[in-house]
C-alpha positions, 0 to 999 in steps of 0.5 A: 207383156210388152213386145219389148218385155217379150223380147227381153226375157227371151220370148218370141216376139214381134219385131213389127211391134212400134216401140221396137220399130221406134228403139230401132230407128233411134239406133240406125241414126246413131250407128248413121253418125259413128260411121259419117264422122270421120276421122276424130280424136277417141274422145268424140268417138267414146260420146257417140258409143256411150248414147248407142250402147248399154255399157261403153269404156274405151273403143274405137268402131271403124265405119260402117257400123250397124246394129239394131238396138244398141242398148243391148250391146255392153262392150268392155274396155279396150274394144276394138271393131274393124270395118263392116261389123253388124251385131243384131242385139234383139238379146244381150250381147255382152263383149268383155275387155281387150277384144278384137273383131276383124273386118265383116264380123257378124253377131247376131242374137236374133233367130226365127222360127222353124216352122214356115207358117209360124213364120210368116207371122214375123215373130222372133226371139233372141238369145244372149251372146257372151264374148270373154275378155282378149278374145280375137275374132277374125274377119268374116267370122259369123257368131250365131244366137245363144253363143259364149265365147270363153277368155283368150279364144281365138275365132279364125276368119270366116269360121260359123261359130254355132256352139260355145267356144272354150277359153284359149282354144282356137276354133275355125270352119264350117260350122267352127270346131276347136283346132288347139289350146291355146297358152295362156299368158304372154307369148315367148316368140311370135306364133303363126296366124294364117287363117285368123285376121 
C-alpha cells in the first residue's frame, strides 16, 4: 500500500511520504489565495473552495485559512467559517449543510502515537470527523480526532470537544460535557448565548 492507501483507510502512515508532501503543498497554495483575495463577490470565492475541497456548495471562508489537504474536506451548504480556522484533513472531515464556526476553530483528524519511540518515526493516523447539519461552533473551540457531532448542537466557545456530541444538545469546557438539550425548531423568543460566540 501507498502512504496515501495507509492514511485513507485509517492506518498509521507517513507523513513524510512525497506524495503527501506534494498533496500538502498544492493545498497551502490554494489555502495562500482563499485568504489573499480580499473581499470578492461569493461566486469568486465558491471557485477557489470548489478546487480546495472534495465537496463544496455555498460558503463563505473569512481569511486565514488552513488546512492540509483539502480534498478531505466535504462541506454542505450554507457553510460559514470565521477567521483563523484550521482543519487537519489526514481523514475525512465531512461538515453537513447550515453550519457556523466561530473565530480559531480547530478540527483536527490527525493523532500520534503513544508511545515516544514509535513516534520519533514520524507515523501518523486519521480518524474521521462528522459535523451534522445547523450545528454552531464557537470561537476557540478544538474538535478533536474521530469526533461526531449530531444535528442542531451547539459547541461553546473554547470548549475541547474529545468525544461525540448528541443532536440539539449543548456542550461546553474542558474536556466538553453536555450542559442541556436543546429544542429543536425555530425558537419562540431569543434564548441566552453567553459562552457560545
Amino acid at each position: 500500500m501507498t502512504e496515501l492507501e495507509k492514511m485513507r483507510s485509517g492506518l498509521w502512515f507517513n507523513a513524510g511520504d512525497k506524495e503527501l508532501v506534494a498533496m500538502r503543498q498544492k493545498a497551502k497554495a490554494l489555502c495562500r489565495q482563499i485568504n489573499q483575495q480580499g473581499p470578492v463577490p461569493v461566486k469568486a470565492h465558491q471557485q477557489l473552495a470548489k478546487q480546495l475541497f472534495a465537496r463544496v456548495s455555498r460558503c463563505y471562508i473569512e481569511p486565514d485559512f488552513y488546512c492540509d489537504y483539502g480534498v478531505h474536506i466535504e462541506l454542505g451548504n450554507n457553510f460559514y467559517a470565521n477567521h483563523h480556522c484550521v482543519m487537519l484533513d489526514a481523514a475525512p472531515i465531512r461538515i453537513g449543510n447550515d453550519v457556523l464556526l466561530g473565530p480559531g476553530v480547530q478540527i483536527y483528524t490527525v493523532t500520534h502515537p503513544l508511545d515516544a519511540e514509535l513516534r520519533k518515526t514520524g507515523v501518523e493516523q486519521g480518524l474521521p470527523v462528522t459535523i451534522g447539519d445547523s450545528v454552531w461552533i464557537g470561537g476557540g473551540a478544538l474538535i478533536m480526532p474521530g469526533v461526531s457531532i449530531g444535528n442542531g448542537a451547539v459547541v461553546a466557545a473554547g470548549a475541547v470537544v474529545t468525544r461525540d456530541v448528541a443532536a440539539f444538545s449543548l456542550v461546553a469546557g474542558n474536556p466538553a460535557r453536555e450542559i442541556r438539550k436543546l429544542e429543536p425548531g425555530p425558537s419562540k423568543s431569543q434564548p441566552q448565548n453567553r459562552g457560545c460566540a
